[in-house]
NUBARO-633104 format. One record per residue (C-alpha): residue number from 1; x, y, z. Coordinates in steps of 0.1 Angstrom, whole numbers. Layout:
NUM:X:Y:Z;
...
//
This chain:
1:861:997:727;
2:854:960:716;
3:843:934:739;
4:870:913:746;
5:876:888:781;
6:868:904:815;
7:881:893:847;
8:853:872:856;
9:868:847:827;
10:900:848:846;
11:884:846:884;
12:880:804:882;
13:911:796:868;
14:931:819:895;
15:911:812:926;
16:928:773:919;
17:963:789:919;
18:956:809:947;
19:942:783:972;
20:974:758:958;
21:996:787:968;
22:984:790:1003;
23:990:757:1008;
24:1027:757:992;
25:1055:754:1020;
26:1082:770:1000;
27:1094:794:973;
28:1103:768:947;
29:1069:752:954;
30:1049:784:944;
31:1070:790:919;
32:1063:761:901;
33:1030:762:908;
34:1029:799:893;
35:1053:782:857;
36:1019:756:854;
37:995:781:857;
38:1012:800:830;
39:1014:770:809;
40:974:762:813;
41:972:802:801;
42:989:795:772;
43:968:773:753;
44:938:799:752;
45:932:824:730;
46:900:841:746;
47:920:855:777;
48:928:891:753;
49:920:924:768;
50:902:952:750;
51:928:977:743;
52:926:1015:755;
53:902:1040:741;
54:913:1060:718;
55:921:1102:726;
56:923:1093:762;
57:949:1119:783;
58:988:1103:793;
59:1009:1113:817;
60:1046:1101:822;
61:1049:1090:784;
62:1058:1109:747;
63:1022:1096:733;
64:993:1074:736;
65:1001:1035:745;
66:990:1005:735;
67:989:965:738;
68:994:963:698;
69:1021:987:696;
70:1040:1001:723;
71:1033:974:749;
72:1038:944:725;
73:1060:920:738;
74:1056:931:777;
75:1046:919:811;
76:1020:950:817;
77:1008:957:850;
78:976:974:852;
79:972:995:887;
80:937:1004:884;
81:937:1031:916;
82:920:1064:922;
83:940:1095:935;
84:922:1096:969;
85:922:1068:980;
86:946:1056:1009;
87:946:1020:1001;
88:959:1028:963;
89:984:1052:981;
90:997:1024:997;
91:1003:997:967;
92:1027:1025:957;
93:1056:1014:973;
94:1050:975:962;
95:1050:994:926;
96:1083:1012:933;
97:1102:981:947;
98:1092:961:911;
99:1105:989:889;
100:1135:994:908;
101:1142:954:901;
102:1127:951:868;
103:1130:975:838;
104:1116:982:806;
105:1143:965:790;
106:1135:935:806;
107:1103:935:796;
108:1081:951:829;
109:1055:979:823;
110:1035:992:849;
111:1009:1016:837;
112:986:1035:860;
113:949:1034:852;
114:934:1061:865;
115:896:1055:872;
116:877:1086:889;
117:856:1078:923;
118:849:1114:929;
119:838:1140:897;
120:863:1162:905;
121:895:1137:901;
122:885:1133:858;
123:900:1165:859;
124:938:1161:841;
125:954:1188:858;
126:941:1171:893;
127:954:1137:883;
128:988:1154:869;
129:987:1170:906;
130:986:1138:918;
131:1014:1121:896;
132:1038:1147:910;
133:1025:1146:945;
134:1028:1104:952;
135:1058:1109:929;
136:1048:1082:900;
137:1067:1081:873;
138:1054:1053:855;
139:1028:1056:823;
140:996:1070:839;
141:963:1072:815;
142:934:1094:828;
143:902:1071:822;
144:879:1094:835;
145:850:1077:823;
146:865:1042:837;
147:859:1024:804;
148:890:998:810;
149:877:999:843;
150:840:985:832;
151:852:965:800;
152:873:942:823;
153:846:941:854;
154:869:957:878;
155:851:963:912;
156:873:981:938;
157:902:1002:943;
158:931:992:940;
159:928:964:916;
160:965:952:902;
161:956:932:866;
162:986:916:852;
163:990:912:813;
164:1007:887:791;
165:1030:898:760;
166:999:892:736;
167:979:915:758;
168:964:884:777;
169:952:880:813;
170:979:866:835;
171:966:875:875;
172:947:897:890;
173:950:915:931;
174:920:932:948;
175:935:953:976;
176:966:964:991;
177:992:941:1013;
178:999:919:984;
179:1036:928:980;
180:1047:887:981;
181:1023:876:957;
182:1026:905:928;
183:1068:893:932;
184:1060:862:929;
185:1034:869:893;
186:1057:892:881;
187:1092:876:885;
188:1075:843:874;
189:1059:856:843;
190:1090:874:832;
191:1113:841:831;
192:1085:822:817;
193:1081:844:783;
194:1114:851:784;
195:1122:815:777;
196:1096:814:757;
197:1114:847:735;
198:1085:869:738;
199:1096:895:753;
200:1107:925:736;
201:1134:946:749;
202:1125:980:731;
203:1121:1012:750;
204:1086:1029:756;
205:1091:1064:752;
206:1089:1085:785;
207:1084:1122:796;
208:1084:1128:833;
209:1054:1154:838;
210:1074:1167:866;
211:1107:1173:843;
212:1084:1200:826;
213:1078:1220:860;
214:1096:1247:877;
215:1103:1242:912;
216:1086:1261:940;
217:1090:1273:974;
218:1062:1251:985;
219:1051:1217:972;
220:1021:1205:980;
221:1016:1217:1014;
222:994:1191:1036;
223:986:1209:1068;
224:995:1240:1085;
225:995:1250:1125;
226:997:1278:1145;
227:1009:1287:1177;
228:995:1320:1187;
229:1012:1325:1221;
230:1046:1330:1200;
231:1031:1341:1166;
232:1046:1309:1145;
233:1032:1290:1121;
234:1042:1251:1106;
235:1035:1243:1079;
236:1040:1205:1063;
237:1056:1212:1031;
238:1046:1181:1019;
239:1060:1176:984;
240:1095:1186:997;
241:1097:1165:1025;
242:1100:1189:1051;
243:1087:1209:1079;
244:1086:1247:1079;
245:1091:1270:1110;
246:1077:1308:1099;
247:1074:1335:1122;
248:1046:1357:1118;
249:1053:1377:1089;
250:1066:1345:1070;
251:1110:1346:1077;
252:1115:1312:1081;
253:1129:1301:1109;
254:1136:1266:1105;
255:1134:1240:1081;
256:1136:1207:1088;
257:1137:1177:1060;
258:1138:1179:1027;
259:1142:1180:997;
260:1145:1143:993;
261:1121:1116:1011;
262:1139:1096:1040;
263:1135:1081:1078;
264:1160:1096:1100;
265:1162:1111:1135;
266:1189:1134:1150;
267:1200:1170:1147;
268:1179:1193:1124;
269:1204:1193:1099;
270:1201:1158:1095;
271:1164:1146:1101;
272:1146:1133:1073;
273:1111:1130:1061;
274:1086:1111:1041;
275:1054:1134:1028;
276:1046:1151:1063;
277:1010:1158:1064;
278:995:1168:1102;
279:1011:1187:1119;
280:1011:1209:1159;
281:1032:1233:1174;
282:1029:1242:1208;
283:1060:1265:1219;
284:1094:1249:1209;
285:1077:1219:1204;
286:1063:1205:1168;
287:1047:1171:1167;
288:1049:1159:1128;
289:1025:1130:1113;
290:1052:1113:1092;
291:1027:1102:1064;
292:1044:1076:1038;
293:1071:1065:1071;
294:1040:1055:1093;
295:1059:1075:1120;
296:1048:1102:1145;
297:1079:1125:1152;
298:1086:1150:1174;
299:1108:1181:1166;
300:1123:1200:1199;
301:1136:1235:1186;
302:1156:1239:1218;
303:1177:1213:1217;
304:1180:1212:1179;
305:1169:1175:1178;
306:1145:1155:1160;
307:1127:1120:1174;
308:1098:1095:1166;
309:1075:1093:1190;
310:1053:1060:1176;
311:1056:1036:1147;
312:1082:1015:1135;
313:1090:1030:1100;
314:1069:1004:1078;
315:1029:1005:1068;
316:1014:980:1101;
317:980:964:1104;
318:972:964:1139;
319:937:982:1148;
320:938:976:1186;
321:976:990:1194;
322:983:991:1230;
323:1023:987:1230;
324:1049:1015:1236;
325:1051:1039:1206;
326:1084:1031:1193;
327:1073:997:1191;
328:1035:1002:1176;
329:1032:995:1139;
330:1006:1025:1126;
331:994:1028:1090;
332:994:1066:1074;
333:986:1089:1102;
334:973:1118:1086;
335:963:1146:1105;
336:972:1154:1150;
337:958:1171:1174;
338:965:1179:1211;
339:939:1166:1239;
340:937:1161:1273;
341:926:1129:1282;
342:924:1118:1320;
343:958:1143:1334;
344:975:1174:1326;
345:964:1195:1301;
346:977:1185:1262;
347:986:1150:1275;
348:985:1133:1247;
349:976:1138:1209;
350:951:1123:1186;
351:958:1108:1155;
352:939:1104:1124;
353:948:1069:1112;
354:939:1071:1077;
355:955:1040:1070;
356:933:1019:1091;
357:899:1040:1093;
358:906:1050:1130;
359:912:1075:1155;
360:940:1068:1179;
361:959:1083:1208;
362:994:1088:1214;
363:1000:1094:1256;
364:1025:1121:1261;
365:1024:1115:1300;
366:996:1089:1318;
367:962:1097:1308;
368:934:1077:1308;
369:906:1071:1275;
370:865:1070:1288;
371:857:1036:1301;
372:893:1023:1294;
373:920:1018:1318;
374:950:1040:1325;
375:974:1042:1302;
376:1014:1049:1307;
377:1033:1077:1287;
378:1044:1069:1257;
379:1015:1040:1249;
380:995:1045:1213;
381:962:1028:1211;
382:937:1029:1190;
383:901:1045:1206;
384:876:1050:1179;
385:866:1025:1148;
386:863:991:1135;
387:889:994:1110;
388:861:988:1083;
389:858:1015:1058;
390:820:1028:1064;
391:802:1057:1071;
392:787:1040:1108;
393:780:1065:1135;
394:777:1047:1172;
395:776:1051:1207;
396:800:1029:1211;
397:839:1039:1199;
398:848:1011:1188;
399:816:999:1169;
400:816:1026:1146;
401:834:1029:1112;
402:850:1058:1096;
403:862:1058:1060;
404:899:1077:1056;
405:901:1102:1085;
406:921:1127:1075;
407:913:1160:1098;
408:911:1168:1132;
409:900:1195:1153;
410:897:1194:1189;
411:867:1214:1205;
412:867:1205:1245;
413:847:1232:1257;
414:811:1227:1268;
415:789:1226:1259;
416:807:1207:1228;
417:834:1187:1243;
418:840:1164:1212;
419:870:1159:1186;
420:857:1169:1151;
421:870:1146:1125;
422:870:1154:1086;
423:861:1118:1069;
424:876:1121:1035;
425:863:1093:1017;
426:824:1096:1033;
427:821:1129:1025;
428:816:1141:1059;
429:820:1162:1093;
430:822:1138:1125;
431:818:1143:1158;
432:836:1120:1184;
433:826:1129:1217;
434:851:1129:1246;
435:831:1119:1276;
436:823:1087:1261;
437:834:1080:1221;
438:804:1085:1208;
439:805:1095:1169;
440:774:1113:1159;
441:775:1127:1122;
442:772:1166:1118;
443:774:1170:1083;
444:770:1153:1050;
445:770:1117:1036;
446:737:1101:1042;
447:724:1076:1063;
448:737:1043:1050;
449:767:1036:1067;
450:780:1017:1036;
451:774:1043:1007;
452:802:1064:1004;
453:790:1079:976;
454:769:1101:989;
455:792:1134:981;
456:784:1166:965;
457:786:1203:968;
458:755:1213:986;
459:747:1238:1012;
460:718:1228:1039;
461:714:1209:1071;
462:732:1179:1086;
463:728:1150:1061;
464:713:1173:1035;
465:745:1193:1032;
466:772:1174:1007;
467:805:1178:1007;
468:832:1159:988;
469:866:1149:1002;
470:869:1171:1030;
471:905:1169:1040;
472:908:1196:1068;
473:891:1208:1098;
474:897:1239:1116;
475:875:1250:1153;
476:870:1285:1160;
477:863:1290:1200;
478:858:1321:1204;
479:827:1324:1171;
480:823:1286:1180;
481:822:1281:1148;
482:836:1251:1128;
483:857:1257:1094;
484:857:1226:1070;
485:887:1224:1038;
486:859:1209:1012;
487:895:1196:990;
488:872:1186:966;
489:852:1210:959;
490:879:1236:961;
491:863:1256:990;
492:862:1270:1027;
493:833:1264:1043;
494:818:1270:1078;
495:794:1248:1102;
496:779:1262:1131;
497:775:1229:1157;
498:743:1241:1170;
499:718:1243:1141;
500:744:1219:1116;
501:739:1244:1094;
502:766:1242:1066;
503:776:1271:1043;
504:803:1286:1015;
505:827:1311:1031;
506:857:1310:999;
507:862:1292:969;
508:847:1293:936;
509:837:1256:931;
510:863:1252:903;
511:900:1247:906;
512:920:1278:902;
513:948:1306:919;
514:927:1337:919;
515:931:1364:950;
516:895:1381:953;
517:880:1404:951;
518:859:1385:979;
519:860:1357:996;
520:834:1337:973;
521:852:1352:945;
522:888:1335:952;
523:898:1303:942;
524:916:1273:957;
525:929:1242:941;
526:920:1208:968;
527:931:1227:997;
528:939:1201:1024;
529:944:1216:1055;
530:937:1253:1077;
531:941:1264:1110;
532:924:1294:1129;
533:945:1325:1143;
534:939:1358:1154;
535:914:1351:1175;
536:891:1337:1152;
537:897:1366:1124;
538:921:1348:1103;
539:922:1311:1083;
540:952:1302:1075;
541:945:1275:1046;
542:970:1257:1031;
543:964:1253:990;
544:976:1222:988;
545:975:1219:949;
546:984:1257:941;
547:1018:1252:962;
548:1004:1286:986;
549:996:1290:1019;
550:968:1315:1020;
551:952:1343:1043;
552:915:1345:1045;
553:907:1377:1066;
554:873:1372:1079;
555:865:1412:1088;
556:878:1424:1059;
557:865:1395:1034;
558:894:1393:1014;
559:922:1366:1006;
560:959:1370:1002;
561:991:1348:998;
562:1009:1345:1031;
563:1045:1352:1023;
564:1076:1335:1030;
565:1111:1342:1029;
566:1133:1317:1022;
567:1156:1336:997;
568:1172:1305:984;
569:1144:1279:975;
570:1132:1307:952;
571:1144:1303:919;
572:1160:1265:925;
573:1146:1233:940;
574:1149:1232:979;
575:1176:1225:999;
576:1183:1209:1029;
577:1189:1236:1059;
578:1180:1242:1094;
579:1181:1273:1116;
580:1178:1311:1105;
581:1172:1317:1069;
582:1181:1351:1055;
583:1169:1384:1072;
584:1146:1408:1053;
585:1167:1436:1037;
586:1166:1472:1057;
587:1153:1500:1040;
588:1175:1532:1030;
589:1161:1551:1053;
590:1169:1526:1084;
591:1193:1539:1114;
592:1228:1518:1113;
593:1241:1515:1145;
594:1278:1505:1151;
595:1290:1496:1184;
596:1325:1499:1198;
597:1341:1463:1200;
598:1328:1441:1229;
599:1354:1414:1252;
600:1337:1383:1254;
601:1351:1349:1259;
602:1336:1309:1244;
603:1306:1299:1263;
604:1293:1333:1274;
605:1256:1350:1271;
606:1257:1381:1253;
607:1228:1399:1264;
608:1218:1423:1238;
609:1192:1447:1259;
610:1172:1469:1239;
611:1157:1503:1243;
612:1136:1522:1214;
613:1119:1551:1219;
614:1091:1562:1194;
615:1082:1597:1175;
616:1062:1615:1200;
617:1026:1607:1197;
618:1029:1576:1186;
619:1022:1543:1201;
620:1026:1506:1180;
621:1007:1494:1157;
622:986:1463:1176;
623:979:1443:1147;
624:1012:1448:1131;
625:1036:1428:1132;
626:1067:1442:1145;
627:1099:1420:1151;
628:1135:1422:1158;
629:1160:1391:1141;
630:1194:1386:1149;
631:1225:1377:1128;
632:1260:1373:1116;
633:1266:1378:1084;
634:1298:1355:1076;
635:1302:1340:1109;
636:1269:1322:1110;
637:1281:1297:1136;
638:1276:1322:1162;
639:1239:1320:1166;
640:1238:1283:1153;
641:1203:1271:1158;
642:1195:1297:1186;
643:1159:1323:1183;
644:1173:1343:1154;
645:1132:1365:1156;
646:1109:1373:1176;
647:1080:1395:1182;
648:1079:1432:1199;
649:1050:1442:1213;
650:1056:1465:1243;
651:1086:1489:1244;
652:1077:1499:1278;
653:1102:1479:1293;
654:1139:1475:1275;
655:1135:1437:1256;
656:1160:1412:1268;
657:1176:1392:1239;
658:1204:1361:1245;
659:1227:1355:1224;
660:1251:1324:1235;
661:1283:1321:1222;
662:1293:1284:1208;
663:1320:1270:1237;
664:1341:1259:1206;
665:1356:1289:1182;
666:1355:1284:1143;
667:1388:1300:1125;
668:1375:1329:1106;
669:1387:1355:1082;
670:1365:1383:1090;
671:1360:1402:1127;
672:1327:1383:1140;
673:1297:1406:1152;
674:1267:1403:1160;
675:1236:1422:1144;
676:1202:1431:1158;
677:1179:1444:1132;
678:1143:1459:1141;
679:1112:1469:1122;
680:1090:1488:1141;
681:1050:1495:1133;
682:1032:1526:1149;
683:1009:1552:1144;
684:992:1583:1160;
685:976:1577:1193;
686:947:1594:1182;
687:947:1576:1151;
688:952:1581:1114;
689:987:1580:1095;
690:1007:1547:1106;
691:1041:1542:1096;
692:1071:1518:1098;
693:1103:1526:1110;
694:1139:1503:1113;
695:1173:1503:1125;
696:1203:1482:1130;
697:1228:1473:1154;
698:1263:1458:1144;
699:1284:1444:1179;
700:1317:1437:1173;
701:1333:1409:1192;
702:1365:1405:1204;
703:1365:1372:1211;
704:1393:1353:1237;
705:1404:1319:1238;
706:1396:1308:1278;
707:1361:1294:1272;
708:1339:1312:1306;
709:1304:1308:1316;
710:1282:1340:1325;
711:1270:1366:1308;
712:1276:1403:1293;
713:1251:1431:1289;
714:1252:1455:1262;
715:1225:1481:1260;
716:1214:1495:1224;
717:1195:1524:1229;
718:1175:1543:1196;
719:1150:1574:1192;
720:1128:1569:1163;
//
């Protein structure tokens, strides 16, 4: 690439315009200002750009572009960003907004520059990952060696560089929160060469990566929780916009959102999302880290209702907080976590602030932080870091920095009683201690608080261990053991608190979708969250860039694809839904059971109690997963957003199972019933041959038209 002129050429003549605009009192006065800056530009030749290298990979276009040919005649933007990075994450918008207002016809091309911080983002198909997943759609070029980057004597992410029709320097903007300013350049510069007749209204030839892709049931799933107590699992289905409800054996049971991005509250149906990523679900209760909204949501299951708990819908840039959520501006939660703080137990939750570098809390009920006053339900303050993006460990909360939090795991037993914290962009394993705030490191990074460089792939000790862009973090009470999603590096890894000691347990090291036959011989692509089950036997990881959730069975070492059913999203993009999904189909060899027709009235409990009986000599299976679900095929409105699943494990008592009739009646052309399906897991007492066994139950209705209250019992009994 020739040497051409480099920002520093372009730093003395802007700084005047910038400290003249400060000073302006009104829109026409900047703009004028901005139309005799242009002028000044005008005369000089030496403000030209070296053009881009030659065989360099582009994404969103039909060939290489360049300032001679294709982007001739245009106002260029140049958003020089790097795919992790939360501060490029949130220019995007600002980027969005121009290109809705401004085409190519008009003369406005923004072109990504992709420049690498970490190795492992050089990689195409990881940058193509991340096209899809921030949804860019603008030209992208993958400068993986950041020659542009050098040439023009770029220093930090995200750097916006704005380019004149002859491919000469116009502005430049270090940083994010310059959405006024970049208006201001661009709309300026565009009438300027317009009446100037520069600008050329040709096309520059596009192809959308994503137009290329088939859809998926998942998309870029962020996080994943479980609930053990009632065998569920959520999962943030991040690319669609949604939330996922699965039950144990992967039937969805709700899902929430989707498929387009949005901000709305309300009824399941109707509740909107943009890029969930943390997520918790304790009973019928799921607490949602609304990414790209800045929002903290709560889902209820029981009343069918979705609500936002903190933030005010837009990116803020307060670092103390303190006011009532609804009214606290917060800046890209990332990741949640339940805690107790000073009251009942899971008073409030914690929240990774990505955005600002800090970890917050979010009061459920009153609580009470160490050394900090009580504080009322529904408060949201900040508790640990400066806000500066650094790698500072200190006694003191508040004093110390973390760069891009983006995991959290709560471990409040003694003798660790701490939240650990997975600091994406230092390449390290925090501990945050609950007694008092204090963040000590536990693993990686190094000991300069302001290298955040210091990543790697590196098994060891503490600070000799090196990770790189750890996104998730998952604690194990029972092992006491602390799981770590390495993104980055593509792997599972495991760190044992006392001794710091940090080592493999999955992943390759390179990007890929192979199942085993081990644990150290699958492969992962930038997984970004897990969560522990079974006691400590099972990660559930989600593979964030593979579009999987997967299974890692610790006793058995092996890895498998968690499965979900959700019939329709398979072979066409999502859509939006809430409530039961499809059942699994019966086998042939299931019982069908038809009842004789029940009287029931609106508003009344059908109590569906049932008895099974197994083969003699059998008991069930523990670690199998039998359920029951309930339906009605046609007349779906009958169980509405009710619990359509749910586990069985003991038949030595008959299992109760509601079923409440909606107060208003639907006109229908079929005879509703109801259907209770089972799939039963059991084997010999004594041990050996297991096997499955199912059956149905179809209930007629007969349905009156005087709504009641109360409730009916039917019993359906079976003999396996």
């Amino acid at each position: 690439m020739a040497s051409k002129c480099n920002l520093s050429a372009l730093f003395p003549i802007q700084s005047q315009l910038d400290d003249a605009l400060d000073n302006a009192t009104n829109q026409q006065e900047k703009e004028n200002l901005v139309y005799q800056y242009l002028k000044k530009l005008d005369d000089k030749d030496d403000l030209r750009i070296p053009d881009f290298d030659e065989g360099l990979e582009w994404l969103n276009t039909e060939g290489p572009l360049s300032f001679t040919r294709e982007l001739a005649g245009k106002v260029v933007v140049l958003d020089f960003f790097t795919y992790c990075c939360i501060n490029c994450i949130h220019i995007l918008p600002d980027l969005h907004q121009l290109e809705k207002k401004h085409s190519v016809k008009d003369g406005l091309v923004i072109v990504g520059v992709h420049s690498a911080k970490f190795p492992n983002e050089k990689v195409l198909q990881n940058v193509q990952s991340a096209v899809l997943r921030y949804n860019i759609t603008h030209p992208v070029v993958n400068d993986g060696d950041a020659r542009l980057w050098h040439e023009l004597e770029v220093a930090c992410w995200p750097t916006l560089v704005l380019i004149g029709p002859r491919g000469n320097l116009l502005f430049s903007l270090v940083g994010e929160g310059h959405r006024e300013r970049l208006a201001l350049f661009t709309n300026t510069s565009l009438r300027h060469y317009r009446d100037q007749v520069l600008l050329s209204d040709h096309l520059v030839g596009t192809k959308l990566y994503r137009d290329s892709l088939p859809p998926s049931l998942l998309s870029f799933p962020g996080k994943v929780a479980v609930d053990s107590s009632r065998k569920r699992l959520a999962i943030a289905d991040t690319g669609h916009h949604r939330v996922l409800v699965v039950s144990s054996i992967g039937l969805v049971l709700y899902s929430i959102g989707g498929p387009e991005s949005g901000r709305k509250d309300g009824n399941l149906d109707e509740a909107t999302f943009c890029s969930p990523q943390g997520i918790v679900i304790k009973g019928d209760t799921v607490f949602v880290a609304d990414t790209e909204n800045h929002l903290i949501r709560k889902i209820d299951l029981l009343e069918g209702q979705v609500s936002t708990l903190a933030g005010v819908g837009f990116q803020g840039t307060d670092m103390e907080g303190g006011a009532m959520g609804p009214q606290q501006p917060i800046s890209s939660p990332w990741d949640l976590a339940l805690g107790t703080a000073g009251g009942e137990e899971d008073n409030m939750l914690w929240v990774a602030m990505a955005g600002t570098h800090q970890i917050w809390a979010l009061f459920l009920e009153n609580g009470k932080l160490p050394k900090r006053s009580e504080f009322k339900a529904g408060t949201c303050v900040r508790f640990a870091g400066s806000g500066n993006e650094e790698n500072r460990n200190n006694a003191y909360p508040q004093k110390a920095g973390f760069a891009q939090p983006s995991g959290l795991a709560p471990a409040p037993e003694e003798p660790w009683g701490c939240l650990y914290v997975a600091d994406s962009e230092s390449s390290t394993v925090r501990s945050l201690a609950l007694k008092d705030g204090a963040v000590k490191l536990l693993v990686g990074g190094e000991r300069d608080p302001l290298n955040l460089f210091a990543f790697g792939d590196v098994d060891g000790k503490g600070v000799d261990a090196k990770l790189q862009h750890p996104l998730g973090v998952a604690w194990a009470p029972d092992q006491g053991l602390l799981y770590v999603a390495d993104s980055y590096n593509h792997k599972i890894k495991v760190v044992d608190p006392k001794t710091r000691q940090c080592l493999v347990v999955a992943g390759t090291g390179e990007a890929g979708d192979v199942l085993g036959p081990g644990l150290t011989e699958s492969s992962f692509n930038e997984p970004g969250g897990l969560c522990v089950g079974e006691g400590g036997r099972v990660l559930y990881v989600a593979d964030t860039n593979n579009h999987h959730l997967k299974v890692l069975d610790l006793d058995t070492k092996t890895v498998s694809l968690f499965p979900i059913s959700l019939e329709d999203a398979v072979d066409s993009a999502p859509t939006k839904s809430s409530g039961p999904c499809k059942v699994p189909k019966l086998p042939k060899s299931a019982s069908r059971v038809k009842m004789p027709p029940l009287a029931v009235s609106p508003g009344q409990t059908v109590n569906l109690e049932l008895v099974l009986s197994l083969p003699e000599g059998t008991k069930l299976t523990e670690d199998a997963p039998s359920f029951w679900t309930l339906s009605a095929e046609g007349n779906e409105w009958l169980v509405g957003n009710q619990v359509v699943t749910g586990d069985i494990q003991n038949l030595s008592q008959p299992l109760s199972i509601p079923a409440i009739l909606p107060t208003v009646l639907k006109a229908t052309e079929s005879s509703p019933s109801l259907t209770l399906s089972v799939w039963v897991y059991c084997c010999l007492a004594g041990g050996g041959a297991c096997m499955m066994k199912a059956a149905s139950f179809t209930q007629p209705l007969q349905i009156g038209s005087t709504p009641r209250n109360g409730s009916v019992t039917v019993t359906l009994a079976h003999a396996f």
